[in-house]
C-alpha positions in Angstrom: 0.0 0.0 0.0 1.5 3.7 -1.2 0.1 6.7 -0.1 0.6 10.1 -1.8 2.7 12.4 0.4 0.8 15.1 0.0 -2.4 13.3 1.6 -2.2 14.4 4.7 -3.4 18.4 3.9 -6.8 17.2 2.2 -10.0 16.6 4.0 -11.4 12.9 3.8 -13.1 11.9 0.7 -16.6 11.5 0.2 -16.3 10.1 -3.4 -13.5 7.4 -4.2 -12.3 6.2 -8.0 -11.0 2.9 -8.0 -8.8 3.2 -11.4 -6.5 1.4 -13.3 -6.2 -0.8 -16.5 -8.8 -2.9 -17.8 -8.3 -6.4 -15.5 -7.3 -4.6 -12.4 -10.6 -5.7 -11.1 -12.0 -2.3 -10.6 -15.6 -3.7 -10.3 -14.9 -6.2 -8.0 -12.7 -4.1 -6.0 -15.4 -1.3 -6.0 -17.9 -3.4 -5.0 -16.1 -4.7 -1.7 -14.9 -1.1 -0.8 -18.5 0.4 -1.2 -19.7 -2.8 1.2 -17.0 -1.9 3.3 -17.7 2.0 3.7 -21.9 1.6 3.1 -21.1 3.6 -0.1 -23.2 3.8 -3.1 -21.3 1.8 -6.3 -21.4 3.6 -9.8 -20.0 1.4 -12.2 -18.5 3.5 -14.7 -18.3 1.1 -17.7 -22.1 1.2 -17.5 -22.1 5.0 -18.7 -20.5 4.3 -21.7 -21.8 5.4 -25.2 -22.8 2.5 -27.0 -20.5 3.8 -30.3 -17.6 3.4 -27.5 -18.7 0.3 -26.2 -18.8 -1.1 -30.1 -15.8 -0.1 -30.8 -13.8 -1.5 -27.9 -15.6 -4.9 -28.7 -14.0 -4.4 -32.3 -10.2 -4.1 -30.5 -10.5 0.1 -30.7 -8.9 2.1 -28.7 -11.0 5.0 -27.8 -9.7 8.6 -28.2 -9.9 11.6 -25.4 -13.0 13.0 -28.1 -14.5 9.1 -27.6 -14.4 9.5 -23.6 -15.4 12.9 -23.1 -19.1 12.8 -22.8 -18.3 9.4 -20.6 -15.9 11.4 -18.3 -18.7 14.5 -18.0 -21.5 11.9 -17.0 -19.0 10.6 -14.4 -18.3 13.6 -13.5 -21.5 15.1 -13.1 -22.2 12.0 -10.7 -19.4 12.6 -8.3 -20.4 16.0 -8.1 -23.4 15.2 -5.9 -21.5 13.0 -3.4 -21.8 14.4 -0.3 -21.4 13.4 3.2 -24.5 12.2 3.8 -24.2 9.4 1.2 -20.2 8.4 -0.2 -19.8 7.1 -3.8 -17.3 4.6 -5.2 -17.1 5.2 -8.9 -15.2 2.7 -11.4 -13.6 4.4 -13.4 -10.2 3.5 -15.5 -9.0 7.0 -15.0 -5.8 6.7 -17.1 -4.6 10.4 -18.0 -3.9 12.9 -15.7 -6.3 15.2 -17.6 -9.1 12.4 -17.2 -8.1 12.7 -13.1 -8.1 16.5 -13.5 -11.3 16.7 -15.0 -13.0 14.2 -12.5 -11.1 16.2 -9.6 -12.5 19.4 -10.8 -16.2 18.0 -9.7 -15.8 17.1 -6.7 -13.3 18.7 -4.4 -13.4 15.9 -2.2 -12.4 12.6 -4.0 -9.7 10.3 -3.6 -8.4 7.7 -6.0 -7.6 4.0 -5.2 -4.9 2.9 -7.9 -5.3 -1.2 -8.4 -1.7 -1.9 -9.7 -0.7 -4.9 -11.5 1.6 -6.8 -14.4 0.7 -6.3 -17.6 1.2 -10.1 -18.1 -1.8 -10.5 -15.4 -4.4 -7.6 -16.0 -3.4 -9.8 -19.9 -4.7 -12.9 -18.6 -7.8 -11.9 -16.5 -8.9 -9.8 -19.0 -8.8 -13.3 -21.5 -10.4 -15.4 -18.9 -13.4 -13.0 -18.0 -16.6 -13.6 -20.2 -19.1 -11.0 -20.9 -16.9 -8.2 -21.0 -17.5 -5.8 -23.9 -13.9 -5.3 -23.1 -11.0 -6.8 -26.1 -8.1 -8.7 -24.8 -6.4 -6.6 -27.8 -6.7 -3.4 -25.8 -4.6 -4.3 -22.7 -1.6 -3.3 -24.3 -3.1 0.1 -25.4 -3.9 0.1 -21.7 -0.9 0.6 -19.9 0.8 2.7 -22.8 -1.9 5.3 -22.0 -1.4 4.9 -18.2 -0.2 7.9 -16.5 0.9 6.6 -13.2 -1.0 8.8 -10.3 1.1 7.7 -7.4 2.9 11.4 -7.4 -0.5 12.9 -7.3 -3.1 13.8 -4.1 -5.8 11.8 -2.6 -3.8 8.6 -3.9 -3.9 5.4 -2.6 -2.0 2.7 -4.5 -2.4 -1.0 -3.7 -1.2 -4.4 -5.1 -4.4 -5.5 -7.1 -3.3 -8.6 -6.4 -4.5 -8.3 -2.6 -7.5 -9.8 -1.7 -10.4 -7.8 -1.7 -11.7 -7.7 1.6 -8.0 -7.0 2.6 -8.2 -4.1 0.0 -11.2 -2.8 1.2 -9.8 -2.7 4.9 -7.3 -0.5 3.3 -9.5 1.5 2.1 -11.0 2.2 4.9 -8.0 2.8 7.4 -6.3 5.4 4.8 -9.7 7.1 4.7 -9.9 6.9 8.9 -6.2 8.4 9.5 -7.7 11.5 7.3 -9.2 14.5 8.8 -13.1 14.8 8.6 
């Protein structure tokens, strides 16, 4: 587990992004870390346009023009996290630019960074069925990655961890943060 330096000046989140490459296992990650907090869960893949979601299925890579609308939609959501009710968002998050914008909407979010091989966000990606998602596209993946770890609000951990033992993480980086 890495924390940002810089961490320790913000105010705790009320909105989280768990990012990183496709086969991170941002959904399942999300999903124990909103159980764990009593957060709401957005899954972000589920706001995509379907022209986007077509051609990722067809081994595209989308462009910034392609995930502009997406990023504003998830934007617009973590806007209206508040105390009252937290939100973990999935969200791959890969550009600083993407962060910026996502940052810009809610000056309270943190970011959960679900770091891995390229060899195994390869092979989970493969294995997974359903997935609009194309094996092709891993690849693309990590040569867009802009790593966040130098960035604020950052936790990084091993996405190899097991989830309720990333989720406990979660949670004790958000409790050492002030209210």
């Amino acid at each position: 587990m890495t924390i940002s330096s810089s961490d320790s000046s913000r105010r705790r989140p009320v909105a989280l992004v768990v990012m990183g490459v496709s086969g991170c296992g941002k959904s399942s990650a999300g999903e124990a870390i909103a159980t764990q907090l009593g957060w709401r869960l957005v899954e972000g893949d589920s706001y995509h346009a379907p022209e986007s979601v077509a051609k990722m299925q067809a081994g595209i890579a989308l462009t910034d023009a392609d995930r502009a609308g997406w990023l504003q939609r998830l934007a617009q959501l973590l806007a209206e996290a508040d105390d009252g009710q937290g939100v973990v968002l999935t969200c791959s998050a890969l550009k600083r630019q993407y962060r910026a914008l996502l940052r810009a909407s809610q000056a309270r979010l943190g970011f959960v960074f679900l770091d891995l091989s390229y060899d195994t966000a390869l092979a989970r990606v493969q294995q997974r069925a359903g997935h609009f998602f194309s094996p092709e596209l891993v690849a693309n993946q990590f040569a867009t990655l802009e790593d966040p770890r130098d960035e604020v609000q950052v936790l990084t951990v091993d996405a190899d961890t097991p989830l309720d033992r990333i989720a406990q993480q979660v949670q004790q980086w958000l409790d050492a943060q002030q209210p």
